[in-house]
Structure formats: structure tokens, C-alpha cells
C-alpha positions as a printed NumPy array, in Angstrom:
array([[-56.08 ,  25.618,  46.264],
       [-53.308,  23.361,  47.139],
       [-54.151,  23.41 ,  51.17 ],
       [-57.592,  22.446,  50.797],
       [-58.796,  19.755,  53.081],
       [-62.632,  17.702,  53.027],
       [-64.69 ,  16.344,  55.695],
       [-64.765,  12.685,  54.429],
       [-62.194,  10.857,  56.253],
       [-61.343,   8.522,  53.387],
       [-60.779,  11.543,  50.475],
       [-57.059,  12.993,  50.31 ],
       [-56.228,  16.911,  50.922],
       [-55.249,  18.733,  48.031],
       [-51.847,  18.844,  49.257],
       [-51.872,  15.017,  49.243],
       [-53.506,  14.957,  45.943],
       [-50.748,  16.916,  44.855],
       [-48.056,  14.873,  45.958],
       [-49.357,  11.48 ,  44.709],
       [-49.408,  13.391,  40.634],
       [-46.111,  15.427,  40.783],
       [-44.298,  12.45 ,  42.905],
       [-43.77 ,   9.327,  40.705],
       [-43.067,   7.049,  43.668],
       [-46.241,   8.374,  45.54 ],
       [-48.083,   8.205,  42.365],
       [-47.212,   4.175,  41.959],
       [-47.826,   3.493,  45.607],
       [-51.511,   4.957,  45.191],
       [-51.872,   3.135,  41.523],
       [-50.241,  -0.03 ,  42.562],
       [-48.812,   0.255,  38.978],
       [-45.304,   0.554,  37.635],
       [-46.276,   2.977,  34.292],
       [-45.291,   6.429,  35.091],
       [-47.613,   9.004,  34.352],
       [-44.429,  11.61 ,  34.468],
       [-41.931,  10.314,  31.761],
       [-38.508,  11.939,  31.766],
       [-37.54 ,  13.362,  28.3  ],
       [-35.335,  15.601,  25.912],
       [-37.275,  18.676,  26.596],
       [-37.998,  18.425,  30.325],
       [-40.987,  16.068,  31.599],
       [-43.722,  14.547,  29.465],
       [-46.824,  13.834,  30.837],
       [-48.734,  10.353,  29.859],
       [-52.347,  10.647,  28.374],
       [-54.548,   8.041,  27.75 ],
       [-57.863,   6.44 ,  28.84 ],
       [-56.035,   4.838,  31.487],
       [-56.939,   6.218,  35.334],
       [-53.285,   6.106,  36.076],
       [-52.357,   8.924,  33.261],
       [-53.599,  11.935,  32.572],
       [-57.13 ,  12.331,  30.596],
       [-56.32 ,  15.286,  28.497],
       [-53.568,  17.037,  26.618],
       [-51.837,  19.623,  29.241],
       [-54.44 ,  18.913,  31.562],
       [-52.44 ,  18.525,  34.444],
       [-50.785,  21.505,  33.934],
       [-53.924,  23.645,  33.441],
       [-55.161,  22.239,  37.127],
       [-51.951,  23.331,  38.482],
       [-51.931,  27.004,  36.643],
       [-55.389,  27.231,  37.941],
       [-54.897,  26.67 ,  41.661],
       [-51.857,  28.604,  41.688],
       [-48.96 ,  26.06 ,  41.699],
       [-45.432,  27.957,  40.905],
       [-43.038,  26.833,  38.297],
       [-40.491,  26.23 ,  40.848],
       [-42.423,  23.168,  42.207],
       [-40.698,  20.44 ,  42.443],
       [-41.469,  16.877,  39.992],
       [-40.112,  13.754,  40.425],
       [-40.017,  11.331,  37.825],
       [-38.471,   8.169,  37.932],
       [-35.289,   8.978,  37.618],
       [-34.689,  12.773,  38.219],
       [-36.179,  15.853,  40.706],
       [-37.376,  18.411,  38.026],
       [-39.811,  21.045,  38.3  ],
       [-43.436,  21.968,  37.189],
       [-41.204,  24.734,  34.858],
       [-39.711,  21.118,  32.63 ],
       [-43.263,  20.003,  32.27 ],
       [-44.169,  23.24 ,  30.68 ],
       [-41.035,  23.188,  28.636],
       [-41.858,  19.523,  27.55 ],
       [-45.475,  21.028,  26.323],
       [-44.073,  24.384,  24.942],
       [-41.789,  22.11 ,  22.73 ],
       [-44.23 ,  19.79 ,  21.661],
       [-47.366,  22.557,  20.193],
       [-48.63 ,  22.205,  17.531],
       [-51.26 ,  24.434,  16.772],
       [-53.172,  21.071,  14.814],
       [-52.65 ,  18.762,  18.177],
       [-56.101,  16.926,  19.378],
       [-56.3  ,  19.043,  22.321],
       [-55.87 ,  22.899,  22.589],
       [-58.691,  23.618,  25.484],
       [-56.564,  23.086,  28.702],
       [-53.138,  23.975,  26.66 ],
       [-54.651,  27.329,  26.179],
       [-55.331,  27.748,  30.154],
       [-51.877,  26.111,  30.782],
       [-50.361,  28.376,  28.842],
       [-52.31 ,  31.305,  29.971],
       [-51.691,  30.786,  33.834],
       [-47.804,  30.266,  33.314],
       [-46.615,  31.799,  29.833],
       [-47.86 ,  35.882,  30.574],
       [-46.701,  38.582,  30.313],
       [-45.154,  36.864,  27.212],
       [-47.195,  36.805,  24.144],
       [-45.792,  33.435,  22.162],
       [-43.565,  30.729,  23.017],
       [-41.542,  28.565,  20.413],
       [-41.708,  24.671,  19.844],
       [-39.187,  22.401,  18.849],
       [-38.984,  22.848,  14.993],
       [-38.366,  26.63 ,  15.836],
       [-42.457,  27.67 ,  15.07 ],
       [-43.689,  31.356,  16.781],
       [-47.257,  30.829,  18.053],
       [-48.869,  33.389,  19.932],
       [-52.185,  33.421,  22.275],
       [-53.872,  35.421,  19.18 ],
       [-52.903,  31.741,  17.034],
       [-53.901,  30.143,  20.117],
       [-57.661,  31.813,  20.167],
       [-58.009,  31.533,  16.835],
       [-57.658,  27.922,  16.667],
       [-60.051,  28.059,  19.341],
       [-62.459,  29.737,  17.405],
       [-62.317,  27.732,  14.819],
       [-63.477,  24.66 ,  16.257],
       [-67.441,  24.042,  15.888],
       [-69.667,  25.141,  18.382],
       [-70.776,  21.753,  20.376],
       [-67.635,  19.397,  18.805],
       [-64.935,  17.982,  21.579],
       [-64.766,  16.687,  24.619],
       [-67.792,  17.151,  26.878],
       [-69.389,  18.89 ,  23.351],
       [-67.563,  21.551,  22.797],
       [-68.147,  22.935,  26.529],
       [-64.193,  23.139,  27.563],
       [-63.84 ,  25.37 ,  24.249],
       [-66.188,  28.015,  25.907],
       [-63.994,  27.995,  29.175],
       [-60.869,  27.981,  27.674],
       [-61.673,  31.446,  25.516],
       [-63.496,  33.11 ,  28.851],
       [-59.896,  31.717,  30.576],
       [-58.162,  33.935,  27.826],
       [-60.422,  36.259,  28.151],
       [-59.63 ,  37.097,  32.324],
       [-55.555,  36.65 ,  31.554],
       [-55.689,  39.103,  29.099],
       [-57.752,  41.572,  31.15 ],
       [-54.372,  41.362,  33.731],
       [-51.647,  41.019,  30.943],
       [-52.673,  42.082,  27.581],
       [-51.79 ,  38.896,  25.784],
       [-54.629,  39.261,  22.342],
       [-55.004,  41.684,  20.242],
       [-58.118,  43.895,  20.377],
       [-59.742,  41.982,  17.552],
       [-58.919,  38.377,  19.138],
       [-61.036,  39.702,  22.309],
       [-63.935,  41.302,  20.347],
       [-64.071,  37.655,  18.335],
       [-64.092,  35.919,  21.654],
       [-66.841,  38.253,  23.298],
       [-68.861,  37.433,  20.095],
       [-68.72 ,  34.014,  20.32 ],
       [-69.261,  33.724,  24.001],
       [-72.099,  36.412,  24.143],
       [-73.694,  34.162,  21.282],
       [-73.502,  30.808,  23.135],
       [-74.675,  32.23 ,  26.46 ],
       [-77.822,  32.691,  24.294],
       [-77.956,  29.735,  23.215],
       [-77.466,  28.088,  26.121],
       [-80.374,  30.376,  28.117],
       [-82.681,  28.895,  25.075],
       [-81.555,  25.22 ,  25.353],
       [-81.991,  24.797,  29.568],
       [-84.646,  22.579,  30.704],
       [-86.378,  23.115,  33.712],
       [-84.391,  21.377,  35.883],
       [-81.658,  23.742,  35.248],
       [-79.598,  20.885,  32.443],
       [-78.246,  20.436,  28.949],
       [-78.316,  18.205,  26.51 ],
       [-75.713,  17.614,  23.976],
       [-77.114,  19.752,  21.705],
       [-77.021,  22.933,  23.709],
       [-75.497,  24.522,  20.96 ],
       [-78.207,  24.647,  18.532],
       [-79.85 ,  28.076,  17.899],
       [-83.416,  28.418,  19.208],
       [-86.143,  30.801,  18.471],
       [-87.857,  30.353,  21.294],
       [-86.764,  28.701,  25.051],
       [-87.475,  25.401,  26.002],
       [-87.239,  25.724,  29.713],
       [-91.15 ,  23.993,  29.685],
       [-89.501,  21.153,  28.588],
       [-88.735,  18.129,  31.018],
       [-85.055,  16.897,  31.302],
       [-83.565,  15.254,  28.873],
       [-82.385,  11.783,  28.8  ],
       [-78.701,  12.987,  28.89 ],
       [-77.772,  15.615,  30.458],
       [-74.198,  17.648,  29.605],
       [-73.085,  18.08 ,  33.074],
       [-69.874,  20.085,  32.931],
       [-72.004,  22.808,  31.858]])
């Protein structure tokens, strides 16, 4: 939540965690860097994503954190140049989708903390998508593929999954599709633990039989 605190003296509260990624002038005082990660543009505010620690990791990541932990619209942004909201960095994102973009995992749990009770949004060039396009595309991608293999695709359906349980924003036959597929890889994940209680990369893989006798892996899939 956004008033979270920790014991270590030396890590920040979420409240100033908060301030330091929707403040651009905090946000270059902690990075000691002049490149914005909150770029003022046409549609509202774009959010930088690269590699670098001083942008964001993943498509609409930031804004799936703040969905998650409850952050309202109204909250103010500050870019360089202008006091926005959390509402133009949605906007920015709505107008950008594609439903072909790298990323869809945290755009679908972006979208699904801030879009309901709506059921589709429209982009730029004037494209419907719904959250039934949304899960399909979802769906589609192969089990084990993406970043931290295929594991964010799994939280991003059961994500769906709980909005639309409040809001009704898939069809029945999106959810039963969902249900399918995450009923099948909690299967395959109760065959592919170790003992130790980890993954590795190829958690995915359907098993006959478990292999919790095994010893750990040398790599382990830890966001699992």
C-alpha cells in the first residue's frame, strides 16, 4: 500500500517510493540523472522503458504497481514541464495499444485495476479492443515464453480473472479458457517443484510423474 513503512533505516517508505517515480524532480535527485523517466506527450504522459535502472523495466509496468496498491487516477504526476495526473499516463497507454506490442502482461493488470466497469478502450488510430481481445492475446502466448518464462502471463490471466469476478469484464467463454489454462499449469507446476520448494525454467513442461525427489536445480525461476 502506499503508507507502508520498513524497519531498515536506509530503505524508503512507500510513500517516498512513490514520490521519487510520479515526481520528475524527486526522481532526478535520487538518479542523479537528467533523463526523465515521465516524458510529457500528445496523449498525456509517456512512461520511459528500457534496461536502464532509471526507467521503467516493462511496458505499463508502473502503472500496473500503482493499480495494484490502490493509487487513484486523480494522483498527481509531474513531469518536467507540467503537473498531470496518474489518469494522462493511462491515457498515454490507452492510446498507444496495440494488441501485437512486446508486452501485454502488466498492460492487462493496468488496465484491469483502472479501465472497469468498462469493457474496451480505444487507441489512437480509432481500434476497439476489449479485455476478451486482451485475454485472448494472453492465451495465445506459449506456455513458459516471456519475461521471467512465461510466469507474469499466468498472473496477469488470474489478475483478470479476480476483476472480472467484481465487474464482469469477459465473456463466459474468455473465463472458462482462462480457468483451463491456469488449472492446467498449476499441474504442471505441482509436477515440476523440487524439493526445496523451486522451479526451473522449464516448469512448464508436462510431467507424468513429480519430481519433487529431485535436488534443486541449477537455476531456479524465482518469481514463481
Amino acid at each position: 500500500g502506499r503508507d507502508v513503512g520498513f524497519s531498515q533505516p536506509d530503505t524508503f517508505s512507500s510513500s517516498q517510493m512513490l514520490r521519487v517515480l510520479l515526481d520528475t524532480g524527486e526522481h532526478r535527485l535520487l538518479c542523479q540523472n537528467e533523463k526523465p523517466m515521465l516524458l510529457d506527450s500528445v496523449y498525456g504522459v509517456a512512461v520511459s522503458v528500457s534496461a536502464s535502472q532509471e526507467d521503467a523495466p516493462h511496458v505499463d509496468k508502473l502503472l500496473a504497481v500503482l493499480g495494484e496498491i490502490g493509487i487513484p487516477r486523480s494522483t498527481s504526476v509531474r513531469t518536467q514541464t507540467s503537473d498531470k495526473s496518474v489518469a494522462d499516463v493511462l491515457a498515454d497507454s490507452v492510446a498507444r495499444f496495440q494488441l501485437g506490442q512486446s508486452e501485454l502482461e502488466w498492460t492487462a493488470v493496468a488496465y484491469s485495476s483502472y479501465l472497469p466497469p468498462s469493457r474496451s478502450w480505444v487507441n489512437r488510430f480509432g481500434e476497439r479492443f476489449t479485455f476478451d481481445d486482451l485475454a485472448d492475446a494472453l492465451l495465445q502466448r506459449p506456455e513458459g515464453e516471456g519475461p521471467c518464462y512465461g510466469t507474469h502471463v499466468l498472473y496477469a490471466l488470474n489478475y483478470l480473472i479476480r476483476i472480472d469476478e467484481a465487474c464482469a469484464v469477459l465473456e463466459p467463454v474468455t473465463v472458462a479458457r482462462i480457468r483451463q489454462r491456469l488449472q492446467q499449469a498449476s499441474m504442471n507446476l505441482e509436477n515440476a517443484q523440487y524439493s526445496t520448494g523451486a522451479w526451473s525454467e522449464d516448469w512448464h513442461v508436462p510431467r507424468g510423474e513429480a519430481r519433487s525427489s529431485l535436488p534443486e536445480p541449477p537455476l531456479a525461476a524465482k518469481n514463481i
